[in-house]
MDAnalysis code that builds the backbone (N, CA, C; Angstrom):
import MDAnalysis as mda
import numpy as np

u = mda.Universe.empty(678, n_residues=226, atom_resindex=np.repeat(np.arange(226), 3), trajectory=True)
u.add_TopologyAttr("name", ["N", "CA", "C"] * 226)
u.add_TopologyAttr("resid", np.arange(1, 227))
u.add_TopologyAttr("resname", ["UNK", "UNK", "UNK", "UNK", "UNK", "UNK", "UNK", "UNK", "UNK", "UNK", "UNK", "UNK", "UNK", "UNK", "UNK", "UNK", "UNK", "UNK", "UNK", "UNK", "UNK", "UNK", "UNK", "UNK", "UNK", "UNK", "UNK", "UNK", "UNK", "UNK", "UNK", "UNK", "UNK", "UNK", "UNK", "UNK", "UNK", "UNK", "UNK", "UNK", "UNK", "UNK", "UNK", "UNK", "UNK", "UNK", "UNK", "UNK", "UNK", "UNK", "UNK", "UNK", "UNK", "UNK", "UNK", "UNK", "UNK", "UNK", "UNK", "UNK", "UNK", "UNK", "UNK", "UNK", "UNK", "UNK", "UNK", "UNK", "UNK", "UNK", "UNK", "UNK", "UNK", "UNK", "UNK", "UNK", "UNK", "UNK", "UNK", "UNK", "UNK", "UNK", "UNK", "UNK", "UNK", "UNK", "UNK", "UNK", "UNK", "UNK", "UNK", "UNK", "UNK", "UNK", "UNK", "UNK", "UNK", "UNK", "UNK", "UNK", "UNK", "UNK", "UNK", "UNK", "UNK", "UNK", "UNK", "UNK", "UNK", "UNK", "UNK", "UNK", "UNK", "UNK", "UNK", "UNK", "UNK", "UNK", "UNK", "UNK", "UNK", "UNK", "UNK", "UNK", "UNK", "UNK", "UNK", "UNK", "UNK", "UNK", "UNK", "UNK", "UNK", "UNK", "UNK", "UNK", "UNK", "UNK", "UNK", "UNK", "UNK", "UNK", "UNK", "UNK", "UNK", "UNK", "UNK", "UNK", "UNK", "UNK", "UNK", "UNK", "UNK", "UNK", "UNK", "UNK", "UNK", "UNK", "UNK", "UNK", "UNK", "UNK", "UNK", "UNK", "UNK", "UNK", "UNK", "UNK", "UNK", "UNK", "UNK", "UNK", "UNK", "UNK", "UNK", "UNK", "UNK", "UNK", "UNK", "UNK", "UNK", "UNK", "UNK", "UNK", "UNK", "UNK", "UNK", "UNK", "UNK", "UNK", "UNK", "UNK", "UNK", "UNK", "UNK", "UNK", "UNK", "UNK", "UNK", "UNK", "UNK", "UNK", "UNK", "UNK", "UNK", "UNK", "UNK", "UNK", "UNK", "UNK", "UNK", "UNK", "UNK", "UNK", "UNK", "UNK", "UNK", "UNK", "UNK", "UNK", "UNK", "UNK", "UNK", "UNK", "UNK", "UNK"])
u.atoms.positions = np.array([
    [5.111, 9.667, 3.440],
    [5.370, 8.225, 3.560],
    [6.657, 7.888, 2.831],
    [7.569, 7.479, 3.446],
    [8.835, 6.915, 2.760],
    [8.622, 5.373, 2.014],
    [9.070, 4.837, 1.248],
    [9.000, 4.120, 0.545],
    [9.695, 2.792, 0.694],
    [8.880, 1.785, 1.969],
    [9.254, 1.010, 2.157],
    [7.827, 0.220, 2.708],
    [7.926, -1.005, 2.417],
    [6.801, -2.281, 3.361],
    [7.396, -3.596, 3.626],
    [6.567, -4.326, 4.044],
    [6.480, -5.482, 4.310],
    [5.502, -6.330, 4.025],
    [5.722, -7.225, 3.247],
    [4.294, -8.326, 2.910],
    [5.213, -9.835, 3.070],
    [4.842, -10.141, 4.140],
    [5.445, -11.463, 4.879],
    [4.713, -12.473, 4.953],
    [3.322, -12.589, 5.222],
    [2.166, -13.328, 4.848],
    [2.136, -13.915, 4.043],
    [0.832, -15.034, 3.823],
    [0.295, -15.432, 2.646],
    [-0.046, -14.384, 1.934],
    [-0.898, -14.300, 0.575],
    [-1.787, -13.603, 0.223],
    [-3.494, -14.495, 0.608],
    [-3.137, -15.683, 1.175],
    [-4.344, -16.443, 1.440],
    [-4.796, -15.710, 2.733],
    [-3.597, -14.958, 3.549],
    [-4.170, -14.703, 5.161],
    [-4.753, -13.415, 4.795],
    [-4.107, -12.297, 3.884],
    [-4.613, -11.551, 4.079],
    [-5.963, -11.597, 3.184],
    [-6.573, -12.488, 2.183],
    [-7.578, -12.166, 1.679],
    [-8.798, -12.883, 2.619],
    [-8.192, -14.141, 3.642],
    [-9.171, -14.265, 4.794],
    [-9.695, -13.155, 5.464],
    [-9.190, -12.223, 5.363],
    [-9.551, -10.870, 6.325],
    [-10.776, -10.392, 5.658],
    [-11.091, -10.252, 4.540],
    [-11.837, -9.327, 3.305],
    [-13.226, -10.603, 3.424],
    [-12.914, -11.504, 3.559],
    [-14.037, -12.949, 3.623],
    [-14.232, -13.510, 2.178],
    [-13.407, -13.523, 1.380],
    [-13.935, -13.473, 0.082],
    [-12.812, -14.465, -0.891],
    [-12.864, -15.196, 0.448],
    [-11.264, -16.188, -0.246],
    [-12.045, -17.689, -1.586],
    [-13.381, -17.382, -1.349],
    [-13.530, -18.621, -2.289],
    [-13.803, -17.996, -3.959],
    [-13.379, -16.559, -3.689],
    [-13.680, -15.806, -5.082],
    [-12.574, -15.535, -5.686],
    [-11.139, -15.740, -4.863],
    [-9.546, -15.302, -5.311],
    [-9.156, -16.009, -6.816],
    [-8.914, -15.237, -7.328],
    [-7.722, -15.739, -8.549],
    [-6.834, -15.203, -8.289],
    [-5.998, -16.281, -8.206],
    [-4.441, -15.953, -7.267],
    [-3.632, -16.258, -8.881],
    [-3.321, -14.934, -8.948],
    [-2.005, -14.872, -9.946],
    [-0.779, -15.073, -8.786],
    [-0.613, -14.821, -7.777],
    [1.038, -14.925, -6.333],
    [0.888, -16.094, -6.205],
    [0.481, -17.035, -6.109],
    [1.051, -17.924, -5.710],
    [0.707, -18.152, -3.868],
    [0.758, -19.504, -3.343],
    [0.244, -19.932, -1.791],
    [0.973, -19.652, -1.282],
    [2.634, -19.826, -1.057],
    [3.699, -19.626, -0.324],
    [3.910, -18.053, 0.597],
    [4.119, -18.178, 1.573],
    [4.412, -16.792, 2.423],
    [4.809, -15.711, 1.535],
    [4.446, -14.235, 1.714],
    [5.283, -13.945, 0.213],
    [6.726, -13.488, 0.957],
    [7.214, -13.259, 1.814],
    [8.329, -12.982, 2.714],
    [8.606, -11.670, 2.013],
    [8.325, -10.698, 2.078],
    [8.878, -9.446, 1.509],
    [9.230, -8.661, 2.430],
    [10.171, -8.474, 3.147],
    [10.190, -7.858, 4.920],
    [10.567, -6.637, 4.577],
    [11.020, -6.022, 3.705],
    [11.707, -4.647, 2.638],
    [11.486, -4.808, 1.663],
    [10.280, -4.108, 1.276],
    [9.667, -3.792, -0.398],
    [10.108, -2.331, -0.717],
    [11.056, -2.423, -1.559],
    [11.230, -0.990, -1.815],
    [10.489, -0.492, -3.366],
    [10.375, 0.987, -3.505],
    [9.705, 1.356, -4.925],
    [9.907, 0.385, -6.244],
    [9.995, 0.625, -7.105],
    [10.266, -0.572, -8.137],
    [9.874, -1.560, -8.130],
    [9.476, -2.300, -7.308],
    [9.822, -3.805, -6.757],
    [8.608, -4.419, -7.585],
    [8.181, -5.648, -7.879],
    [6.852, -6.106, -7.958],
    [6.285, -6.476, -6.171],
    [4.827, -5.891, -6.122],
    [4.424, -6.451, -4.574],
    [2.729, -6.994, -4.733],
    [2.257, -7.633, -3.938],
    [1.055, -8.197, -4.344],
    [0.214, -7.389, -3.875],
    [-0.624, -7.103, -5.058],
    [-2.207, -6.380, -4.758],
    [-3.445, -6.876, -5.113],
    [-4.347, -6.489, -4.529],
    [-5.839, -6.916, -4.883],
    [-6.684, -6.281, -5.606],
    [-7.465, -6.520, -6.903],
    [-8.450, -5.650, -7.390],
    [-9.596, -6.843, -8.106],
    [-10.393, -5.989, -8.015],
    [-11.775, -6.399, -8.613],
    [-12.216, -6.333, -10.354],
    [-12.846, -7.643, -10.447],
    [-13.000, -7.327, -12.081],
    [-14.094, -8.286, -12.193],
    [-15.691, -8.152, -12.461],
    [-16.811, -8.573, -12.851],
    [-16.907, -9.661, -11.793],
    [-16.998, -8.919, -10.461],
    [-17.190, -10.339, -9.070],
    [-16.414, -10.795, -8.957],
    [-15.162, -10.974, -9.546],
    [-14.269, -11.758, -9.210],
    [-12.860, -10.615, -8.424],
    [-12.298, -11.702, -7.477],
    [-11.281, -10.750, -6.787],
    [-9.643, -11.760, -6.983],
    [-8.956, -10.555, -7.390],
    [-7.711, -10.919, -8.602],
    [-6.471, -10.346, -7.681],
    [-5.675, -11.290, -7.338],
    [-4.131, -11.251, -6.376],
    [-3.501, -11.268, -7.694],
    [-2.686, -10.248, -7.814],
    [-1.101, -10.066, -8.953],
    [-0.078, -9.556, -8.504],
    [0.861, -9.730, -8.732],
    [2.074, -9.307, -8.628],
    [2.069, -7.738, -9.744],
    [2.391, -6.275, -9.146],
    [2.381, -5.053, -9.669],
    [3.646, -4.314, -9.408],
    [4.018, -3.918, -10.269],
    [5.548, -2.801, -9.661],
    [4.695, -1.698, -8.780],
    [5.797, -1.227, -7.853],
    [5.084, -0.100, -6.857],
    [5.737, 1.311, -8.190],
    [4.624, 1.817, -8.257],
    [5.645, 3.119, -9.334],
    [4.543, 3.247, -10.469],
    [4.036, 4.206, -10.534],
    [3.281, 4.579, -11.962],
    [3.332, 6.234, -12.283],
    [3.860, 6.474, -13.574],
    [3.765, 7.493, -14.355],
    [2.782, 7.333, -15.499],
    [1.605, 8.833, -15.863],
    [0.969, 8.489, -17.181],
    [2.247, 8.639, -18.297],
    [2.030, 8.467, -19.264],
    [2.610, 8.533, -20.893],
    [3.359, 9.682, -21.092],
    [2.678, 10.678, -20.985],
    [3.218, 12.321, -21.226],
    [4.064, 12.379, -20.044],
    [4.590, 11.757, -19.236],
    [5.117, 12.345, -17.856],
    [6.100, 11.619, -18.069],
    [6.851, 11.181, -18.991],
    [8.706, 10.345, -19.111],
    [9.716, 11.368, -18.784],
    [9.505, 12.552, -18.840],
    [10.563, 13.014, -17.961],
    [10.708, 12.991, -16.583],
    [9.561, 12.294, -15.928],
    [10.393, 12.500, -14.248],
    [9.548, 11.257, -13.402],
    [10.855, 10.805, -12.399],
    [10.838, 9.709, -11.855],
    [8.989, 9.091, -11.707],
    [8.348, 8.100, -11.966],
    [7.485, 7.303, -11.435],
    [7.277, 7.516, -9.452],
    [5.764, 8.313, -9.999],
    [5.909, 8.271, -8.177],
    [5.503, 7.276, -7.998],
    [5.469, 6.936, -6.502],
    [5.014, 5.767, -5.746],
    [3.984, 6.165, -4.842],
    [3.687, 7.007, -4.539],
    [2.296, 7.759, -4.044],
    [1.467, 8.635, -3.866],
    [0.679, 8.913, -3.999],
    [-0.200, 9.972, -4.172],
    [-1.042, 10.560, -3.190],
    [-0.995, 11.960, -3.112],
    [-1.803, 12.714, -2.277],
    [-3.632, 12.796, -2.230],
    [-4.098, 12.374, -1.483],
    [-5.580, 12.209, -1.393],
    [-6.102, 13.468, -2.087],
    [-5.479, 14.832, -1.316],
    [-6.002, 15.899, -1.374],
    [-6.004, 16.505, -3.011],
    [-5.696, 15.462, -4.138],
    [-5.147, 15.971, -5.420],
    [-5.446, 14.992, -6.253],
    [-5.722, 13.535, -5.333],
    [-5.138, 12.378, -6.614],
    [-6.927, 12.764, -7.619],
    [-7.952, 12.579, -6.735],
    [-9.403, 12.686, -7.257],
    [-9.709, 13.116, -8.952],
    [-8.638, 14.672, -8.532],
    [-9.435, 15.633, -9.444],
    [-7.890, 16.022, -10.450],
    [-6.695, 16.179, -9.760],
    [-5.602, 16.317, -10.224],
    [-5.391, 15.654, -11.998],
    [-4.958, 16.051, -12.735],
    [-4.614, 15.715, -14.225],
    [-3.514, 14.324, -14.330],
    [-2.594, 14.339, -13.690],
    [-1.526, 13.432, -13.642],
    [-1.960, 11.876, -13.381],
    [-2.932, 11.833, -12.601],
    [-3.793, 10.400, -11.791],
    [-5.125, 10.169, -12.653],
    [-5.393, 11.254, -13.480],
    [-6.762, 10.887, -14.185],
    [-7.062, 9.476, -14.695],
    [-5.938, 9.189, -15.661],
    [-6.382, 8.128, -15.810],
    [-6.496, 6.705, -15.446],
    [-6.235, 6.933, -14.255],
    [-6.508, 5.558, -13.158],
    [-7.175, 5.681, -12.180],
    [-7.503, 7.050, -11.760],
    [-8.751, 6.860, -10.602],
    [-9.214, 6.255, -10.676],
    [-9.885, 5.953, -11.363],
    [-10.987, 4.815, -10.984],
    [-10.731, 3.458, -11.054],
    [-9.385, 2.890, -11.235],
    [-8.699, 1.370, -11.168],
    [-8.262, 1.469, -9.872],
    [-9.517, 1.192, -8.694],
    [-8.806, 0.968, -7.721],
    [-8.404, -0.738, -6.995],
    [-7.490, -0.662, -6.162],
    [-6.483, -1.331, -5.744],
    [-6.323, -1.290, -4.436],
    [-6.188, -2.574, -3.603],
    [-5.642, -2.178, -2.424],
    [-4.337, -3.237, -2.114],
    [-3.118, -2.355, -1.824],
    [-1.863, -2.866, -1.312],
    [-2.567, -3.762, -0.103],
    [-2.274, -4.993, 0.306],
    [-2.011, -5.524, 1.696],
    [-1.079, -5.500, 2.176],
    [-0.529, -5.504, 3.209],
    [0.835, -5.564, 3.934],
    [0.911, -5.853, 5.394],
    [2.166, -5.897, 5.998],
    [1.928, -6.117, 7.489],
    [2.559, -5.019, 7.668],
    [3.170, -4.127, 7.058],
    [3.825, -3.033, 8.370],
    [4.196, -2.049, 7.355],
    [4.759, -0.768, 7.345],
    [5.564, 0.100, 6.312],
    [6.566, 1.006, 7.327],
    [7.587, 1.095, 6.398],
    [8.515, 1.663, 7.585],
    [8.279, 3.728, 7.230],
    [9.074, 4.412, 8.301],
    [9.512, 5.534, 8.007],
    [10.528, 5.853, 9.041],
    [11.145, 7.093, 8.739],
    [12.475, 7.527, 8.929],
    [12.410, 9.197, 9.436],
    [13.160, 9.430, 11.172],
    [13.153, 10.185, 11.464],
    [14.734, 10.834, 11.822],
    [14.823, 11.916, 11.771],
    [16.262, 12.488, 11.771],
    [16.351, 12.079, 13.374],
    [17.651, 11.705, 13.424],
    [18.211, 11.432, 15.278],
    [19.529, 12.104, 15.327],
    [19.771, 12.168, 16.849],
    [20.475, 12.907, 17.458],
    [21.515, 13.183, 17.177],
    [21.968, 11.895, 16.494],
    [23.571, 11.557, 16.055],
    [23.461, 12.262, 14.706],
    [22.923, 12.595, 13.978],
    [22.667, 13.169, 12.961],
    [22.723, 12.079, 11.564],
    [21.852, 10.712, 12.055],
    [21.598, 9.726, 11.635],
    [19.988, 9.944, 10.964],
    [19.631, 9.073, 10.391],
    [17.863, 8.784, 10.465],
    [17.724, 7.639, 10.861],
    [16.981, 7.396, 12.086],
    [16.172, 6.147, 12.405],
    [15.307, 5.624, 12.188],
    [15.010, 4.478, 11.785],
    [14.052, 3.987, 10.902],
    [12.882, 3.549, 11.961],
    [11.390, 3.344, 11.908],
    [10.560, 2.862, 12.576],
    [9.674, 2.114, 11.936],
    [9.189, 1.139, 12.282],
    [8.203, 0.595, 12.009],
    [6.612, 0.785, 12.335],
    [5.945, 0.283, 11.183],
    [4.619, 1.150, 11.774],
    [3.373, 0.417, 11.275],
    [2.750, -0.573, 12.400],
    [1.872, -1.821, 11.974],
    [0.198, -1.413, 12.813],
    [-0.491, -2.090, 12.256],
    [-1.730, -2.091, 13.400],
    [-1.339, -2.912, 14.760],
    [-2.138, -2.210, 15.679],
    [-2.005, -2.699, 16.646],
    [-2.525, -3.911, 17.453],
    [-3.185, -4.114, 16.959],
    [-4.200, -5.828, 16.969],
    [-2.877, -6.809, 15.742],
    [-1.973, -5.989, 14.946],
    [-1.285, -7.172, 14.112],
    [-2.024, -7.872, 12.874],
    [-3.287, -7.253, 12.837],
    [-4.055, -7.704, 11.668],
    [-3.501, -7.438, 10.238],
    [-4.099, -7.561, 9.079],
    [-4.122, -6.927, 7.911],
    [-4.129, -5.525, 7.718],
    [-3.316, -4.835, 6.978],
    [-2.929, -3.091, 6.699],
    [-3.264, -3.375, 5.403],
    [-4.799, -2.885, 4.910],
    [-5.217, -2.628, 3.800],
    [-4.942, -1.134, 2.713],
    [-4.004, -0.992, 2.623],
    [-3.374, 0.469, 1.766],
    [-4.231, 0.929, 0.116],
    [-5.328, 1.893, 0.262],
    [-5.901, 2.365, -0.105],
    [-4.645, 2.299, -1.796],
    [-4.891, 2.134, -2.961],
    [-4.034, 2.555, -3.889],
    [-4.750, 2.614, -5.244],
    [-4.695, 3.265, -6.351],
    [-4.722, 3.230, -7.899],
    [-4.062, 2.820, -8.815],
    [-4.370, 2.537, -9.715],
    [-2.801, 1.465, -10.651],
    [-3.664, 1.331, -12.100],
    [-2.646, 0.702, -12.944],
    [-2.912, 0.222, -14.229],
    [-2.348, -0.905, -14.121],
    [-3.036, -1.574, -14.276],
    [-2.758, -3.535, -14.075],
    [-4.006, -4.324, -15.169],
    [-3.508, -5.628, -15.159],
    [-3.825, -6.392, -16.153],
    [-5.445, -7.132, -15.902],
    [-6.566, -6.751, -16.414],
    [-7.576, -7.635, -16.370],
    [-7.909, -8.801, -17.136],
    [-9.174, -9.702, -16.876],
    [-9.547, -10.771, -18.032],
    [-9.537, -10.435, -19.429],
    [-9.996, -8.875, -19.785],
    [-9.795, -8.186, -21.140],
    [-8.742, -7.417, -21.378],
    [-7.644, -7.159, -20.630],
    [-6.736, -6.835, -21.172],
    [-5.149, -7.059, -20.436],
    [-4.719, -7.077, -21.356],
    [-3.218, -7.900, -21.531],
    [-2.000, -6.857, -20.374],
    [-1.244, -7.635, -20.193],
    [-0.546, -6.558, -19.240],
    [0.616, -5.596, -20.258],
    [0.885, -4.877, -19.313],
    [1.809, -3.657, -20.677],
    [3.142, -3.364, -19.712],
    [3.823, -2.995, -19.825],
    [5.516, -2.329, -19.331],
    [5.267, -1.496, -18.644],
    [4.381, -0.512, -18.646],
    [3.776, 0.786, -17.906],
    [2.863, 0.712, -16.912],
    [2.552, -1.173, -16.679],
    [1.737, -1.082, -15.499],
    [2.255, -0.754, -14.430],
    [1.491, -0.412, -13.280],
    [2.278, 0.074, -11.694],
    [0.827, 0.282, -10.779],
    [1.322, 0.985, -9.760],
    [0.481, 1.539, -8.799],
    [0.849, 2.549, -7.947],
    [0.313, 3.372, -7.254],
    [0.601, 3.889, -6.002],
    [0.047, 4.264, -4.915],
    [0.301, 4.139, -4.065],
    [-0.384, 4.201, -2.634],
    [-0.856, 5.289, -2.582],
    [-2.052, 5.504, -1.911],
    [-2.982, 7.033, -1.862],
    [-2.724, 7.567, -0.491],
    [-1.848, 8.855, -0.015],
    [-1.419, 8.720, 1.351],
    [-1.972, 10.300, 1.855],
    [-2.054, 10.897, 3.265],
    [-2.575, 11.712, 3.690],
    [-2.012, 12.325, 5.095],
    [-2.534, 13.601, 5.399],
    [-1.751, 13.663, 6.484],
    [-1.881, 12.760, 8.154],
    [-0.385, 12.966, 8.553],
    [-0.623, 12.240, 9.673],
    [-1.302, 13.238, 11.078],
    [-2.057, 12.450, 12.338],
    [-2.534, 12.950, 13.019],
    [-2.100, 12.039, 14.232],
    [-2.363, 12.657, 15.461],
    [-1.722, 11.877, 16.450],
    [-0.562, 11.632, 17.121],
    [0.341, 10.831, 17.354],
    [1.371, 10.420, 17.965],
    [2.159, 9.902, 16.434],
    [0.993, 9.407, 15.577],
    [2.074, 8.816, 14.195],
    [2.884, 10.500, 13.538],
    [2.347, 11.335, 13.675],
    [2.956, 12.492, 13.330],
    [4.556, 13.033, 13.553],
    [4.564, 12.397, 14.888],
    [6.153, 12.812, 15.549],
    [6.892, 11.385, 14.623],
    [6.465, 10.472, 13.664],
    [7.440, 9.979, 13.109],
    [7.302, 10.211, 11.345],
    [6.428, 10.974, 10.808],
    [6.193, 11.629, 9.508],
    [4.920, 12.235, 9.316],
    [5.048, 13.323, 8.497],
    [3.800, 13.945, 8.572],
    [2.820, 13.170, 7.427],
    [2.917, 12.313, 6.793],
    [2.042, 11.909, 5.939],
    [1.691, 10.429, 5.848],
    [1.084, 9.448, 5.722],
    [0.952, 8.261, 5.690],
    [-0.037, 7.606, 5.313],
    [-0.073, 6.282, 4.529],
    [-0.792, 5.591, 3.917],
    [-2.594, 5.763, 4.447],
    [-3.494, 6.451, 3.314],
    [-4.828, 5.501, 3.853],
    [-5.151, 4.478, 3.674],
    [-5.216, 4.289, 4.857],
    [-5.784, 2.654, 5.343],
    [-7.130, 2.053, 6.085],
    [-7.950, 1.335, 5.229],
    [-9.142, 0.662, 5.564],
    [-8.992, -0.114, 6.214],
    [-10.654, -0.228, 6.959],
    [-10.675, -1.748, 7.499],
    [-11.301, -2.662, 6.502],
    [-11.669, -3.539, 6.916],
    [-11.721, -5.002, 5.460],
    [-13.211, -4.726, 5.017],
    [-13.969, -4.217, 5.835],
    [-15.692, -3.373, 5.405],
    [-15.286, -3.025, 3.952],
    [-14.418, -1.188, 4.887],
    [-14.469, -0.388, 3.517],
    [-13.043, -0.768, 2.109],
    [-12.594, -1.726, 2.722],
    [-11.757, -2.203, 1.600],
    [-12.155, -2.784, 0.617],
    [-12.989, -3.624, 0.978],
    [-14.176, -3.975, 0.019],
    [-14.854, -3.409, -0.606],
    [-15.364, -2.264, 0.047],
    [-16.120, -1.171, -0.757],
    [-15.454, -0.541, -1.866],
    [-13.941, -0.351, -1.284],
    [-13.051, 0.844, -2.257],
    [-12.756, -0.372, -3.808],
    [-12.440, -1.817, -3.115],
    [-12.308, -2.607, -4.757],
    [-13.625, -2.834, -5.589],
    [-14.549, -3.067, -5.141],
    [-15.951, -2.830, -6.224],
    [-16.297, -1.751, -6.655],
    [-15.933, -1.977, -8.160],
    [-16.091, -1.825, -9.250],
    [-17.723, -0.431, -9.292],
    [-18.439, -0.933, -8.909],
    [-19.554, -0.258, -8.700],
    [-19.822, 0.875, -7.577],
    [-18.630, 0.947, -6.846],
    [-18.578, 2.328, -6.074],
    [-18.645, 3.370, -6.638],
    [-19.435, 4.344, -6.487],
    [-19.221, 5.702, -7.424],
    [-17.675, 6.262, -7.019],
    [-16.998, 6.671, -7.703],
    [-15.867, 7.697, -8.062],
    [-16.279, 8.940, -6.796],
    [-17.424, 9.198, -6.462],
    [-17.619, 10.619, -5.562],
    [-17.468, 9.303, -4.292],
    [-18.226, 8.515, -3.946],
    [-17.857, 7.786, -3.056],
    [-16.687, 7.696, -2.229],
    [-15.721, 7.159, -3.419],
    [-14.642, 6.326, -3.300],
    [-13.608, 7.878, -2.845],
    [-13.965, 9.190, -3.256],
    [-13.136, 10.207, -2.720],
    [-13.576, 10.425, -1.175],
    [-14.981, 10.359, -1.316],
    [-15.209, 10.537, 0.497],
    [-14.453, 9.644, 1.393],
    [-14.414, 8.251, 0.951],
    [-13.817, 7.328, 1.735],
    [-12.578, 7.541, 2.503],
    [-11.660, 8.229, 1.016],
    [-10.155, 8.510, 1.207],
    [-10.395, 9.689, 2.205],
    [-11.106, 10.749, 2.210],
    [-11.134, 12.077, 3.056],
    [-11.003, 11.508, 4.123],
    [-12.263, 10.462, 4.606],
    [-12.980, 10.655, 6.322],
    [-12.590, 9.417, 7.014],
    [-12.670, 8.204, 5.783],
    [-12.910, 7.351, 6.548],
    [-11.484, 6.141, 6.904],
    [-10.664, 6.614, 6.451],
    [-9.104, 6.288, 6.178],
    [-9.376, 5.567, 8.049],
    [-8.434, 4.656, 8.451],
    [-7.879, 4.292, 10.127],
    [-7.187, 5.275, 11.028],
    [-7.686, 5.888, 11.673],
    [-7.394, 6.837, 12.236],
    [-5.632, 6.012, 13.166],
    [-4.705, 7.418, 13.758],
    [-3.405, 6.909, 14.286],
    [-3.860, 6.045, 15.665],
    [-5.029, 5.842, 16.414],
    [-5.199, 5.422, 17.627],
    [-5.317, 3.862, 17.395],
    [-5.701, 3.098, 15.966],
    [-5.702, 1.850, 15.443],
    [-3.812, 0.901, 15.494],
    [-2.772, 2.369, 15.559],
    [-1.818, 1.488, 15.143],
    [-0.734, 1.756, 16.410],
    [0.168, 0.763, 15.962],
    [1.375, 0.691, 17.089],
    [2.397, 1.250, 16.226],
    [4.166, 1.626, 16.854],
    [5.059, 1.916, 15.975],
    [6.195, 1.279, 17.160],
    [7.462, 1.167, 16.591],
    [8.555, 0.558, 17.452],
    [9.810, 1.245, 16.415],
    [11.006, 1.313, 16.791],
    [12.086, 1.351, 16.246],
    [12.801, -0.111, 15.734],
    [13.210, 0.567, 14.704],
    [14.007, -0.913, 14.179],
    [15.592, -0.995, 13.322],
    [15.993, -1.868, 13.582],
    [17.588, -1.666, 13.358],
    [17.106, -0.838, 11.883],
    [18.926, -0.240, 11.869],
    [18.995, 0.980, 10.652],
    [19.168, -0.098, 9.029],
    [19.492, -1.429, 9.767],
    [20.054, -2.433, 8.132],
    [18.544, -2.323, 7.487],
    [17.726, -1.838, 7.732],
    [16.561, -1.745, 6.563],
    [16.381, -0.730, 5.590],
    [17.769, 0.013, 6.100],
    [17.545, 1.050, 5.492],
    [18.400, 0.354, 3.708],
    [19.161, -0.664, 3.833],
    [19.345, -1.036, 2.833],
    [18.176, -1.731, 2.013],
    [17.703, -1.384, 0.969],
    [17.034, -2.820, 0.187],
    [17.243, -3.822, -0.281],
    [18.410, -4.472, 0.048],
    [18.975, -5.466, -0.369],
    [18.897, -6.115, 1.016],
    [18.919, -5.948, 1.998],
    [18.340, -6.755, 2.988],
    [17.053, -6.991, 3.116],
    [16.865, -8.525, 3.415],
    [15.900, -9.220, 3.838],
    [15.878, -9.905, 5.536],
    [14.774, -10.287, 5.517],
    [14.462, -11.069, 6.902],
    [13.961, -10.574, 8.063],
    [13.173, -11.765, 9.285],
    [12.253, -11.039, 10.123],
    [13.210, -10.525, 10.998],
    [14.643, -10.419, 11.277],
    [15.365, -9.746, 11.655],
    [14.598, -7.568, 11.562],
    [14.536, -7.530, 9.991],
    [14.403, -6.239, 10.149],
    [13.207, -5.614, 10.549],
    [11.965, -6.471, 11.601],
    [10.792, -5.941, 12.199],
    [10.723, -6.188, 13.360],
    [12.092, -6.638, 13.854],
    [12.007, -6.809, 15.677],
    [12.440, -5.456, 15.917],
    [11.842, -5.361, 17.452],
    [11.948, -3.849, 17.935],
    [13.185, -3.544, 18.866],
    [13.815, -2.681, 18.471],
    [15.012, -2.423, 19.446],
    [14.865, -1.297, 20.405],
    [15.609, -1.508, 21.639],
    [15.668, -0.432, 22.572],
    [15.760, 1.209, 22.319],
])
């Protein structure tokens, strides 16, 4: 998964999806969040759970543990590793789910360019992105080292011919399932294995190469070109 999204929405539309909008504590704010190019670093809005209550914040995409300052903050993590792996230990179990409307990736072309694509559900609904993080609850204060990262896996299908790996993604059932608190940890790994949105759920299109900057914005960079 290359390291790009879109969260253009409310955070009100996408927590209509989950049904659970009269339980939100909205740290984002009502306004569209217009993010049409979220690149790593960035703050982007996520959802997590804390004693029944369901909590919208603003999180940098990027988490390293403590012992790991020598090398870059990833931004996502492999299913097949994050579970049991040493590096993710101590946030498995703070789970998180990214919302978004689309995430891009990038395939080598002819010209000896990379073309960028876009890659949304195909109904246009909510893209619930499976993720882990260290973020701020009612008991504790936020810190410099908070972040997150997307939990991603291989691709299957037709999404394959545009990267071999990509976000797991729920539907609003098991998204729900993956933010309560009370899911077992063995659970919450089966989920990521089996039950991720298979490639037949989504659409993909090409899209101009200006996204490849992050300093561009606008719905310019999710229309589909020839």
């Amino acid at each position: 998964m290359c390291g790009r999204l879109s969260q253009y929405r409310g955070i009100h539309d996408f927590v209509a999806v989950l049904s659970t909008p009269d339980a939100l504590l909205n740290h984002v704010g009502d306004a569209p969040l217009n993010r049409y190019n979220a690149a790593p670093t960035t703050s982007l809005a996520v959802l997590h759970q804390h004693e029944q209550r369901l909590y919208a914040d603003n999180l940098r995409w990027g988490w390293r543990p403590h012992w790991a300052r020598d090398r870059a903050a990833p931004i996502n993590a492999r299913v097949e590793k994050v579970a049991h792996g040493p590096f993710f230990r101590a946030i498995w179990r703070h789970r998180l789910i990214v919302p978004v409307d689309n995430w891009f990736e990038w395939v080598d072309a002819a010209d000896n360019t990379r073309q960028p694509w876009l890659i949304r559900r195909a109904d246009r609904s909510a893209v619930f992105c499976a993720a882990i993080g260290q973020f701020p609850t009612a008991d504790r204060e936020p810190r410099d080292d908070d972040g997150f990262v997307i939990i991603t896996a291989d691709s299957k299908g037709g999404m394959l011919d545009i990267h071999d790996r990509r976000p797991v993604v729920f539907s609003a059932a098991l998204a729900n399932e993956w933010l309560d608190p009370a899911t077992p940890g063995e659970r919450a790994e089966q989920m990521l294995l089996f039950e991720g949105e298979g490639s037949e759920m989504f659409e993909w299109h090409k899209v101009d190469k200006a996204v490849g900057n992050a300093r561009n914005q606008g719905a310019s960079l999710i229309t589909a070109i020839p």
